[in-house]
Every structure is written in C-alpha cells, then in structure tokens.
C-alpha positions in Angstrom: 0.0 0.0 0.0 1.4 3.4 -0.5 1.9 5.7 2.4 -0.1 8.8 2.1 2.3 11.6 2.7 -0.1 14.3 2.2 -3.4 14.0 4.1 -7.0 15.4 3.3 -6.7 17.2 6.4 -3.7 18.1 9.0 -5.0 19.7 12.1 -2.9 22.8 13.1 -1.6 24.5 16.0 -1.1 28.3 16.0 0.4 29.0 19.1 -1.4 29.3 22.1 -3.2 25.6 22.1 -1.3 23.8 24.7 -0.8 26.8 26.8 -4.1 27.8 26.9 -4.9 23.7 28.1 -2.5 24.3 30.3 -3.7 27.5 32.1 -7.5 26.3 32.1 -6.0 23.1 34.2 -4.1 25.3 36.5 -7.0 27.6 36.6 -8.7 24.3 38.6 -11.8 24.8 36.1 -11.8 22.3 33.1 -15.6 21.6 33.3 -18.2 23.3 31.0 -18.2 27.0 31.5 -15.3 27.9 32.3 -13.1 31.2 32.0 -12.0 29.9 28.1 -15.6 29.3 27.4 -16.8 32.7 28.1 -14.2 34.1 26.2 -15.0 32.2 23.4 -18.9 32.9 23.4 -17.9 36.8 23.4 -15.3 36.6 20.6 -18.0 35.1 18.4 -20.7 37.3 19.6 -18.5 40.1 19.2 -17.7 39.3 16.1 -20.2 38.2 14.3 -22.5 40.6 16.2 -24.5 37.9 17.4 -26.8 38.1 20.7 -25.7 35.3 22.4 -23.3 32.5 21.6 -23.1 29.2 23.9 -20.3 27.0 23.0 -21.6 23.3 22.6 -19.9 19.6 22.3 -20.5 19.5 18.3 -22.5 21.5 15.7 -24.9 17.9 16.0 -25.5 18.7 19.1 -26.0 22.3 18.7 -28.6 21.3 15.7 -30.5 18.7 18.7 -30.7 22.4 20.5 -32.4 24.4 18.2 -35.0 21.4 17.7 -35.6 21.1 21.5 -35.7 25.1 21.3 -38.0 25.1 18.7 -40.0 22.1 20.3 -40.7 20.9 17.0 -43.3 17.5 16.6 -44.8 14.8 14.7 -47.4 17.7 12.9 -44.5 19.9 11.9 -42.9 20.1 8.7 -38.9 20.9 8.2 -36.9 21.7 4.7 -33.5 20.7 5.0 -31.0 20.1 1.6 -30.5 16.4 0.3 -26.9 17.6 0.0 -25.8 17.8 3.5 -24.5 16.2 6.9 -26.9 14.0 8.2 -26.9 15.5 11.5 -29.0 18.3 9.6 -31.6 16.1 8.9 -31.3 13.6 12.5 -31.5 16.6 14.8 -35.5 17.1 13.4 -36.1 13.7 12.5 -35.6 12.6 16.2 -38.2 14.9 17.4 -40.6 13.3 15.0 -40.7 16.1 12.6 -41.4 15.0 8.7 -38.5 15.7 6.7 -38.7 17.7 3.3 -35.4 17.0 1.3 -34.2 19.9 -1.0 -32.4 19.6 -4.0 -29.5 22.3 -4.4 -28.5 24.9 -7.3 -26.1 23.4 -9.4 -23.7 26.4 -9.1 -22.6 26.5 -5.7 -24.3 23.4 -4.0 -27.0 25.1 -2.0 -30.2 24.5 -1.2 -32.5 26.0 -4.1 -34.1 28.4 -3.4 -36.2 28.5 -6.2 -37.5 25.1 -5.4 -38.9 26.6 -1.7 -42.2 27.6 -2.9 -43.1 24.3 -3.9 -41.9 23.0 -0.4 -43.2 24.9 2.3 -47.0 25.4 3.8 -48.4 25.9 6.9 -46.9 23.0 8.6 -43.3 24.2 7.7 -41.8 24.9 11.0 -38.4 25.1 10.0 -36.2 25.8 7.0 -32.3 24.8 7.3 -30.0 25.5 4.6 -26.3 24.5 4.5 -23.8 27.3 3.4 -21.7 24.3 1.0 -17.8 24.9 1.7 -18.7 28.5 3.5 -20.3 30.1 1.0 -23.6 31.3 1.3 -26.9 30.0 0.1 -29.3 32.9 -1.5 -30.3 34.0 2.0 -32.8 36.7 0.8 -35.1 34.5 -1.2 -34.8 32.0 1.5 -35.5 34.6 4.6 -38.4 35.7 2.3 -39.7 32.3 2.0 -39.5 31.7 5.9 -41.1 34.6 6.9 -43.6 34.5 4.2 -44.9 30.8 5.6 -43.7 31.8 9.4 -41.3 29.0 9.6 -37.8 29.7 11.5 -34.7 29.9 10.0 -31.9 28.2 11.0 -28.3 28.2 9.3 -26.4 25.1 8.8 -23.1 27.2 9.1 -20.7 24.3 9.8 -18.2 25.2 6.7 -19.2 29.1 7.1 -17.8 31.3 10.2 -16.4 34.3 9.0 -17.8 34.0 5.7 -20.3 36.9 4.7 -23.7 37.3 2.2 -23.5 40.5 1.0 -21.3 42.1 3.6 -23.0 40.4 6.3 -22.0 37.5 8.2 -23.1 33.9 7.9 -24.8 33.4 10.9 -26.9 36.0 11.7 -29.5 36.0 9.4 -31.5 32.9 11.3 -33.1 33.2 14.6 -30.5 30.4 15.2 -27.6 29.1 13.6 -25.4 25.7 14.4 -21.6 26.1 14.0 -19.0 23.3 14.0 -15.6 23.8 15.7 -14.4 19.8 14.7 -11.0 19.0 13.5 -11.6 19.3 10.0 -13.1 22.7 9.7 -10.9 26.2 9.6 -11.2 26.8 13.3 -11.0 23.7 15.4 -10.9 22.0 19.1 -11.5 18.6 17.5 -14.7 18.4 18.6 -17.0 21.5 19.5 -19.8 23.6 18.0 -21.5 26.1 19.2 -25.3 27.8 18.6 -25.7 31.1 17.5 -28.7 33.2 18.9 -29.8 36.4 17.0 -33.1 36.4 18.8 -32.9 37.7 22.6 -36.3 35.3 23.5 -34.5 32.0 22.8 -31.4 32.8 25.0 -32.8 31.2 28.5 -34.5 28.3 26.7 -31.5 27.9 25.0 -29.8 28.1 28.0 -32.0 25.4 29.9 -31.8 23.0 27.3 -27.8 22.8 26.9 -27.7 22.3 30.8 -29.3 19.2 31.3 -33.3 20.7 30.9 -32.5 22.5 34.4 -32.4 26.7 35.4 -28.3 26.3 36.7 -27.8 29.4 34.5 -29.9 31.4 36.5 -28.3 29.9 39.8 -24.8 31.0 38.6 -26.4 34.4 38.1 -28.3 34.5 41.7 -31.6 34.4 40.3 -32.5 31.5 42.2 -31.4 30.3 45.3 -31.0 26.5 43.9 -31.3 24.8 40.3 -33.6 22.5 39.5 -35.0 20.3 36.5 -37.8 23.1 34.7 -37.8 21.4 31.4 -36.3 19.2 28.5 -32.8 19.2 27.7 -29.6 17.2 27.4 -25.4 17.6 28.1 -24.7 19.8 25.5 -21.8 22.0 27.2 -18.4 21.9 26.4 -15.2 21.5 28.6 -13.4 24.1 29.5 -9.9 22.5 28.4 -11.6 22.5 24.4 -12.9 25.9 25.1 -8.8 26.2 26.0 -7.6 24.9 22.8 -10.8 27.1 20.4 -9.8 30.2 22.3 -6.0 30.0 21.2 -7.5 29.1 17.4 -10.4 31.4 17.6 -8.0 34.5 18.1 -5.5 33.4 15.6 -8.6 33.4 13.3 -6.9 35.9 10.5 -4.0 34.2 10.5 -5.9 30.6 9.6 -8.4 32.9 7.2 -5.2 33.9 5.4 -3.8 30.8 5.1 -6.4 29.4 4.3 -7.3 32.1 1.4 -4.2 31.6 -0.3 -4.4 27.8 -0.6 -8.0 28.1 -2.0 -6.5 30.4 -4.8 -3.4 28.9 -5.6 -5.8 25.9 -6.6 -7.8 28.4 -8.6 -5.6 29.6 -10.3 -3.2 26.7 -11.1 -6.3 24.4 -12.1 -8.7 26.7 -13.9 -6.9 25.9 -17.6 -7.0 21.8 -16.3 -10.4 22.0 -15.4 -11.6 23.6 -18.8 -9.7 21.0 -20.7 -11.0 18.4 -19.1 -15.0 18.8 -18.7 -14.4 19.5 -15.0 -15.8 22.5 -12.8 -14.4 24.4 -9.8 -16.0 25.9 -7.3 -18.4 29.0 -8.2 -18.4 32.0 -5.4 -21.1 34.5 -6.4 -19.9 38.3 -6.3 -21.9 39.0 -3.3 -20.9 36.0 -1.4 -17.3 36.0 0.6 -16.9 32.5 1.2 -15.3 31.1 4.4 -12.4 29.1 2.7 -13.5 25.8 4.2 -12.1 23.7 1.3 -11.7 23.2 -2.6 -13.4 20.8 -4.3 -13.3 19.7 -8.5 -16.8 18.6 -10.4 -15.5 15.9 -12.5 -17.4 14.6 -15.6 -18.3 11.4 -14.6 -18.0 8.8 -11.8 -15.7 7.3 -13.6 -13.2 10.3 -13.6 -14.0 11.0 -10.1 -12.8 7.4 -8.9 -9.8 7.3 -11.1 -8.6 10.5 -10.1 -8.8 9.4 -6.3 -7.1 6.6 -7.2 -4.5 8.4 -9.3 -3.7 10.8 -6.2 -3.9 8.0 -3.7 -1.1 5.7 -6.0 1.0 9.1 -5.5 0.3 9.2 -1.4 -2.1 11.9 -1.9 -5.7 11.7 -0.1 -8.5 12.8 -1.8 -12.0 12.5 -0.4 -15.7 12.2 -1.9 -18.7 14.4 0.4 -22.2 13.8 1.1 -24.5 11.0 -0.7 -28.1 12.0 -0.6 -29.7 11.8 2.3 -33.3 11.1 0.6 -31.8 8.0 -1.3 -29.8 6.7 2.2 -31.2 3.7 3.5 -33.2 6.3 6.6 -34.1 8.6 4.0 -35.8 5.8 2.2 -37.9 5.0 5.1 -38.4 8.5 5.5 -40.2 8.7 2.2 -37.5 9.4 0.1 -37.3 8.3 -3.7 -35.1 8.7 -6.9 -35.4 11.6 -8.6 -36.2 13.8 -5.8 -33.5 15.9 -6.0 -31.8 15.4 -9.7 -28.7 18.3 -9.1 -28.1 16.1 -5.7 -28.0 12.9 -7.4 -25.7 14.0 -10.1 -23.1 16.2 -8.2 -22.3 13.3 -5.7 -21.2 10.6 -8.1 -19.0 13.9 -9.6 -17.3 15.6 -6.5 -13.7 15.2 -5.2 -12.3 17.0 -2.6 -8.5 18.3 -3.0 -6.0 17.8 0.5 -7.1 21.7 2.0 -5.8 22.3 5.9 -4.2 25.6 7.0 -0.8 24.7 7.8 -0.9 23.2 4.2 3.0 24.4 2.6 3.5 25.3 -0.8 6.0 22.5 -1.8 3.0 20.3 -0.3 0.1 21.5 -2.5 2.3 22.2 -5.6 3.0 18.2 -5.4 -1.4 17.9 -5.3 -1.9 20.6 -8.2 1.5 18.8 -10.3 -0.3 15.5 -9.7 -4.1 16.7 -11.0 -2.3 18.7 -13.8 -1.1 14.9 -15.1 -4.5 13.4 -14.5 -6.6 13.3 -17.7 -10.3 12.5 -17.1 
C-alpha cells in the first residue's frame, strides 16, 4: 500500500493551544463554563454581532438544540437540503418532525431556493439550509420564504464562520444558527460547536436546554437560590480545556483565514486551464458572497473520472475525499419517504465531486505536489 504523505486534512496548531490547556488546568476549572468558554462565546458574539453564543460539544448537538428550542413535533414540517450532513436532517427527524429534502442549485451546491415555494405550507416549521464549503446560500429569497410561511430559520453554518452574504455574516440572518468547531473545519478544538442566537427570546430556553433541561444558569447568576429540573434538555456543554484549545484558534482566526485564502486560490488559479480542458468545474463563489475558505473541491465529468482521479492521487500518497451521498436516497431517508429523482442536481453532483487535501498549515512544496499530480491526470 502506498503511504499517504499528504493527508486530506492536517490539524494545526497556531500558538497558544497547549498553553491555553494548560492555564485552564491550572486555573482548577476544566468543566463546561469555564473562564475559556466565556471568552470564546464573546469573541463570536463580538464578532459576528450575534446576541448570544453558547459553545456546545459539536454542531450535531447544537442542531439537537435548536429542535428542542423550537419544540418541533410529529405535525410539523422541516426543509433541510439532500446535500448535506446528516446530523442536519437527524437533529428534526428525532423529534418526529417530517423531513422535506431539497435539492441544491447546481452552481454553488446550496439549497435552491427556487424550489422553496413548492416546499413549504403551513406546517413548515423550520427551514435549514447548508452554506456548502462556506459560501452562502441565496439568504434573501430563503428569509423571504420563511417569513412569508412563518417557519424559522436556522443556518447550517458548519463550513461558514467568517464568511459573509452581501457584507454580512453567515450566521446571523437565522433566529438560530449551528456552527461546528471539529478538526476538519478552519477553526478547530476537535470536537465543539456552538449555537448562534440572533433572537434575545431564545437565550434562557437555550440556556436550559444545553444544561441538562434545568435553570443552573440562573443559579450561577443569583436568580434562584438553587437549580432545578424546569424542562427538557440534554449535556450539551463543552469543557473548559476544548474551550482552552478554540480560544488560542479562535484569536488566531486571521491568521488561519489567510492561510487558508491563499491555498484556495493557488488551486484556482493553477487548475482553472486543467479543469476547462478536461470537462471539470471548480467551485463558483457568487460576487456577493465571501466565502469562508473551508475547502476546494473539483466537479469531475463522470463517476468514472472521479474514482480514477482518487485513485490516481492516492497511488501518488495523496488523499483525496468524496462528500455527502443524498440523504433522501440513504437507507433512513428511504424510510423516510425518500425516492429517486427527488432531488436530480443532488444525485448527479455526488457521483461527480472530489475534494483536494485543504488544511491551514498546508505548505507550498506540499500542495504544488497535489496541483503537479491533478495537472497529469486526464479524465
């Protein structure tokens, strides 16, 4: 077997990781809650311009809170892209909600918009898009929709912190948004997530929910003069030692967004020429969207190309990855009510997509091998 020299994705350090573990052990507080988690909720509120943010053990989990949050049920209704995570789809599905599978625009990946009309009514609690590779989906026609049918929004925004939609950041146009903080994404602890509150009536629910269904919030605050069990809710809050590690990342985040820009446009530029030879696409950021620079991803012509081009990289020790399959043909989504030909862009883009290696502390020498072995690859 080859030994893959380059990986799809190489976890960095920045600085400040291991010293920021270190103080949060010495500081004798490496629970949930802790000194490094507060300072991460008001970085991300502060910049984003959020109301509240409350750090979480994964963007799943933070997805489970805005369905407890929302307390949606069996009679409700909630539009969520084909083309996804499934932890999108599972943190609904679990309360018994019906799922509505989206298909995406064949341009950048999103949910389409266009299709919305034709997939809300007055059971549609929820709509939640998925900003592909941190760029964002059409967030006016999509806000429109929502409001229009008085379903909530809530942003997938796993792939998208500090990306913006036309100037403004992903993130904030939802009552709620879900972000993801795990190894693979541009700011990391490993695993973590937070949710994003932009609606100052969620905040104690929100609250009550990630701490086990009980008030302790309030008890930490003096409000009460003991906590006690006032509703639903589960573990949702994160130690103090990740908090440690995301702070160090989470102020280093220009640094990573630099780095990170300048990978995503060395491929661009080194691959554009390749990818018009060869019937292949690369990824389309519209002029009012600044994308995130989560990663960089090539629409081959065929399955066929995409698996011998994995399997041309791989033979070199490089690692290239496929993404999603669609959730309404997965065996749940079957069961679900899922059926071929539900979502046609979905079913087409899957077989087609490969991801390129994409981490920040990627080196030139490093990608220039990835682009040098693409550039040989004809499809």
């Amino acid at each position: 077997m080859t030994e893959l020299r380059i990986p799809f994705n190489r976890a960095s350090l920045l600085g400040h990781e291991l010293d920021f573990v270190a103080q949060a052990v010495a500081n004798g507080h490496i629970s949930g809650d802790g000194p490094f988690t507060k300072r991460c909720e008001q970085l991300l509120e502060q910049e984003l311009g959020v109301t509240r943010a409350l750090l979480t053990t994964s963007c799943t989990h933070a997805l489970e809170l805005a369905a407890l949050l929302l307390d949606v049920g069996p009679d409700d209704e909630v539009v969520v892209p084909s083309f996804t995570f499934v932890s999108g789809a599972n943190a609904f599905a679990l309360r018994g909600a019906r799922l509505v599978f989206a298909d995406v625009r064949p341009d950048t990946l999103n949910l389409d918009e266009r299709l919305l009309d034709d997939l809300v009514n007055e059971r549609t609690r929820a709509i939640v898009p998925t900003h592909y590779a941190g760029v964002g989906c059409e967030l006016d026609a999509v806000c429109a929709t929502a409001e229009r049918v008085g379903a909530t929004l809530i942003e997938d925004n796993a792939h998208g912190l500090f990306g913006r939609y036309r100037g403004r950041p992903l993130g904030t146009f939802g009552a709620m948004a879900a972000q993801s903080f795990h190894e693979t994404k541009n700011v990391t602890c490993g695993e973590g997530g937070a949710i994003l509150l932009n609606d100052a009536e969620l905040i104690e629910g929100a609250e009550v929910i990630r701490e086990k269904g009980t008030n302790r919030k309030r008890f930490f605050r003096g409000q009460v003069d003991k906590y006690t069990w006032v509703g639903l809710g589960s573990s949702y809050v994160q130690s103090d030692l990740l908090a440690a590690f995301l702070c160090a990342q989470l102020e280093e985040r220009a640094r990573i967004q630099d780095a990170r820009a300048a990978v995503w446009s060395r491929y661009a530029e080194a691959l554009d020429a390749w990818a018009a030879d060869n019937g292949a696409r690369l990824p389309f950021v519209p002029e009012h969207c600044e994308q995130s620079f989560h990663m960089f991803y090539v629409l081959l012509p065929s399955l066929h190309a995409r698996t011998r081009l994995i399997e041309h990289l791989r033979s070199l020790g490089i690692l290239a990855v496929f993404h999603y399959l669609p959730l309404h043909l997965s065996e749940m989504g079957r069961a679900l009510g899922g059926r071929e030909g539900q979502a046609p862009v979905t079913e087409d883009v899957v077989d087609r997509l490969v991801r390129l290696p994409f981490y920040t502390g990627m080196t030139e020498p490093e990608q220039a091998e990835v682009i040098d072995a693409v550039l040989e690859f004809a499809a």
